[in-house]
N, C-alpha and C positions, 0 to 999 in steps of 0.2 A: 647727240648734238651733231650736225651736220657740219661738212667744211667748210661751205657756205655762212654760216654762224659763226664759225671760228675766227673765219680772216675777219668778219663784220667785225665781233668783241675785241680781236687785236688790234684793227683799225682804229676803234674809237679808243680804246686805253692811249694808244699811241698819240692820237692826236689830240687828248686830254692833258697827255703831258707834258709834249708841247705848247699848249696854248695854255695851263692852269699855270707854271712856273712864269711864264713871261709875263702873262697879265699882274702876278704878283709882282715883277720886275718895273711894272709903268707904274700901277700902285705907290708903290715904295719911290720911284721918281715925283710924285705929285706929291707925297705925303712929305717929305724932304722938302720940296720948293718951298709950303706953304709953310711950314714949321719952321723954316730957316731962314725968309727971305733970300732961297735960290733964285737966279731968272732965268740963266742958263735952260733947266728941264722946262722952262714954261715956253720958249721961243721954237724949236727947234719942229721945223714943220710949218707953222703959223698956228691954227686953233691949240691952246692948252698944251703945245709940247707935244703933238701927238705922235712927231718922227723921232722923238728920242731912243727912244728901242732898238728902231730901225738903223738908227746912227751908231749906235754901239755896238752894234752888230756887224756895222759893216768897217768897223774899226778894228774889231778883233779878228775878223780876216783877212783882213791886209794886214796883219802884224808878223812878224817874222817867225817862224816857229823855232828854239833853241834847242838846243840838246846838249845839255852840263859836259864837258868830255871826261871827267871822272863818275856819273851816274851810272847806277846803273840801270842800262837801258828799256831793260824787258822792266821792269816794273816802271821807270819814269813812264813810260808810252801807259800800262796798264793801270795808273791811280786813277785816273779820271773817270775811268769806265767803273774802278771797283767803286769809284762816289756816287758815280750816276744811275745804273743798273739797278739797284738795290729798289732805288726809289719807284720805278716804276714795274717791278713785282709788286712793290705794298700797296701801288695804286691800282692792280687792277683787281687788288682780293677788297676794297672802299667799298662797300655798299651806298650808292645814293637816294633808294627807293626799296623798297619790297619787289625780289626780282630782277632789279636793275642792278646788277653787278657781274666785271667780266668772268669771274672768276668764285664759284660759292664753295669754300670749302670746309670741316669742320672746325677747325681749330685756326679759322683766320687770323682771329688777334694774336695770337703767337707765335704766325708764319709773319704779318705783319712787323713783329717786334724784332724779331731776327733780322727781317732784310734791314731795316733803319739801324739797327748796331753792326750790319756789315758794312752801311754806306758811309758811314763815322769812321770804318779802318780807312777808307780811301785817303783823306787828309794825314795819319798816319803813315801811310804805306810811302804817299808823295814826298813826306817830311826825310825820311829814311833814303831813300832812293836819290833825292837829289843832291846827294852829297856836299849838302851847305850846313854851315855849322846853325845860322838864322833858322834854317829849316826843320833841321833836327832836336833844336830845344822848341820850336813847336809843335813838332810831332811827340814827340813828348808830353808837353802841356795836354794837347790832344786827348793821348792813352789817358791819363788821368784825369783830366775831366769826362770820359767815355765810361770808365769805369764807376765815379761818382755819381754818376745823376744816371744811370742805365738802371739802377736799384728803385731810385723812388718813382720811373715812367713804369716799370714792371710792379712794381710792388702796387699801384694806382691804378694801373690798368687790371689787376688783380682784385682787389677791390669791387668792381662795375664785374668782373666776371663772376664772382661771389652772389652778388645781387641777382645777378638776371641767372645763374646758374647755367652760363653758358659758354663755353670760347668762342663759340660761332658772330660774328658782327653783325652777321644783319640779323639774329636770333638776342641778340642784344638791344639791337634799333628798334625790334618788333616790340619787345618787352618794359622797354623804355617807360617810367612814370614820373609825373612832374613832380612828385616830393623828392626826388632823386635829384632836384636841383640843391636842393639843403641837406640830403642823407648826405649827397658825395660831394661837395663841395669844398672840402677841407683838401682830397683828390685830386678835384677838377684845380686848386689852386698849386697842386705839387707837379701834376703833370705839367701844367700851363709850364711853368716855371723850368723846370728839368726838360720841356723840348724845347727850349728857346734854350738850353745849354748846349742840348743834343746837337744839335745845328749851328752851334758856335754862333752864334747872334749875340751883338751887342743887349746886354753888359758884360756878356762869356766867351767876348769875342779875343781872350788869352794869348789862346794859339797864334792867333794870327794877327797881333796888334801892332799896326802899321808903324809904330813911334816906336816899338822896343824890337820888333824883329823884322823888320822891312816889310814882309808879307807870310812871314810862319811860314808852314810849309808849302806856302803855292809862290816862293820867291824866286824859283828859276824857272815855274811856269809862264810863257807866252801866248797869244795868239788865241785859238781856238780852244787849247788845252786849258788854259786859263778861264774860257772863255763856261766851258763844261762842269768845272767846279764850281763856279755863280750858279749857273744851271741848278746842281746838283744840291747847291742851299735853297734856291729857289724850291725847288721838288720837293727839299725836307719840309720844308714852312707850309705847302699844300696838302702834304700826306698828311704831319701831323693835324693840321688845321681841321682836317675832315675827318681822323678820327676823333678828334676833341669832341666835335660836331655831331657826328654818331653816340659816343659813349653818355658823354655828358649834357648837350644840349637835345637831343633827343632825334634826329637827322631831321627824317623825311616829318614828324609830328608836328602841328600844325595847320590852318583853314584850309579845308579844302585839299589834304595831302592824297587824298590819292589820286587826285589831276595831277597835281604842281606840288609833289612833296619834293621829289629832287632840287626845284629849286629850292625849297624850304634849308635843304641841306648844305646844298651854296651858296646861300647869302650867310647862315649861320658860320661857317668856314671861314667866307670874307669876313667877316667882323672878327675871326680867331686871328687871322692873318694879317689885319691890319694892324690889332694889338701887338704883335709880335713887331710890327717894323716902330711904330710909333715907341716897341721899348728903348730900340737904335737910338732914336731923335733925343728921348729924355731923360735917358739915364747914362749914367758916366760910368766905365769899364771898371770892373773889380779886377781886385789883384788878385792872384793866385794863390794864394792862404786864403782871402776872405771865400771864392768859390768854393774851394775845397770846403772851410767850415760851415759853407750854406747847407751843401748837400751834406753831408755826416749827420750835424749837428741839429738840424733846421727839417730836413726835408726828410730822413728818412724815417726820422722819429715821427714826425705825421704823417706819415704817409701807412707805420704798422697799426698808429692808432688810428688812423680812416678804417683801416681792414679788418683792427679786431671791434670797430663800432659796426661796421659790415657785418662782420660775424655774429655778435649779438641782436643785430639787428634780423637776421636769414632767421637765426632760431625760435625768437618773436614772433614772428612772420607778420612784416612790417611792410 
């Protein structure tokens, strides 16, 4: 591989990550409006809202930037980066196509699964460091919801790797069959569920529920810093969405995919992504016991029997 290639693949991961979190950012602004009777997101610009982004953006830049005087410093500066970072290692190992991926390595899906449970301590890390008491029973909430539902995304993604006999993602995409929408569907409903935990997304939005603890642990963040941890959900909501995309709805397969299977794999993604924001809209926040019991109780017990139907199903050979 050439240097020439190199900077290319960096370039466009870069600007993928950029433009896939924000586009899910106006998304989730429209999907709001319509759902709520907002008008605010509909005016701003003239056509549909279309400066909203634009506007929020340039809000969080002219916002002040704080610094707690009892935090501690080196890590308050460094949470955002541990939230943000993570995500865009998992995006550049995403396969969109056969070939088209910045990064092909063997055991993708569980370099992928790694960075997303490091990007989950950020919110931790910021809870602890900013030495607020709001902050640290989020971070809190946090670790225990990380630890809860990191079992049935692994245990599910373990599942689809059983089937295809592979760790590799796009050796997973390749292998991909449409009875695999009913083999692993029990899977594809535990994963869904557990990365909308993952990324603290309403109804698991605990840690950070604006009525009991101000803002969890992003309460003494401002400005830009503040601005990076959106970001950085934003990025989880696309990384997952596109693994979902891959593992379970089969990427790049579909008319015509090997012109236009990429996008075959980004529209499947958007409609992953947009169910995760439409959960925000209509459903009402669980409390901390009920989470905790979802994942224990609920999700990890189906998610061993997805895996030992997997398994009976590999020795079949089904």
């Amino acid at each position: 591989m050439s240097w020439l290639e190199i900077v290319l693949r960096a370039a466009s991961v870069l600007a993928a990550f950029l433009v896939l979190p924000l586009l899910v950012g106006q998304t989730e602004h429209k999907v709001m409006a319509h759902m709520q009777g907002r008008l605010g997101p509909m005016y701003a610009g003239g056509f549909h809202g279309w400066a909203q982004l634009v506007a929020d953006g340039a809000k969080f830049v002219q916002k002040e930037d704080i610094l707690p005087a009892r935090a501690d410093r080196r890590l308050f500066r460094l949470a955002p980066a541990i939230a943000l970072i993570p995500y865009l290692v998992a995006l550049a190992l995403v396969p969109v196509h056969p070939g088209l991926v910045a990064i092909d390595v063997p055991a993708s899906v569980l370099l992928i699964l790694v960075a997303t449970g490091i990007g989950a301590l950020g919110t931790l890390i910021a809870g602890w460091a900013s030495a607020n008491k709001y902050a640290l029973i989020g971070a809190l909430r946090s670790a225990a919801q990380l630890v809860a539902y990191e079992l049935p995304i692994v245990l599910s993604v373990a599942s689809v790797a059983l089937a295809g006999g592979s760790l590799s993602l796009m050796t997973l995409g390749q292998r991909w069959q449409p009875h695999w929408l009913l083999w692993q569907l029990p899977g594809a409903v535990v994963f869904l569920v557990a990365a909308v935990a993952e990324v603290q997304r309403p109804p698991f939005d605990a840690p950070i529920a604006d009525s009991e603890l101000v803002m969890g642990p992003w309460t003494e963040y401002t400005g830009l810093r503040f601005a990076f941890f959106l970001l950085a959900e934003y990025a989880g909501i696309v990384v997952l969405s596109l693994l979902f995309s891959v593992l379970w709805l089969g990427g790049w397969h579909g008319p015509w995919s090997g012109q236009v299977g990429f996008v075959w794999t980004l529209l499947k993604a958007f409609v992953v992504a947009v169910a995760i924001l439409w959960l925000r809209i209509a459903w009402p926040r669980l409390r901390e016991d009920q989470i905790q019991r979802l994942a224990w109780l609920t999700l990890v017990p189906l998610a061993l029997l997805q895996l030992a139907l997997t398994g009976v199903g590999v020795v079949m050979g089904w």
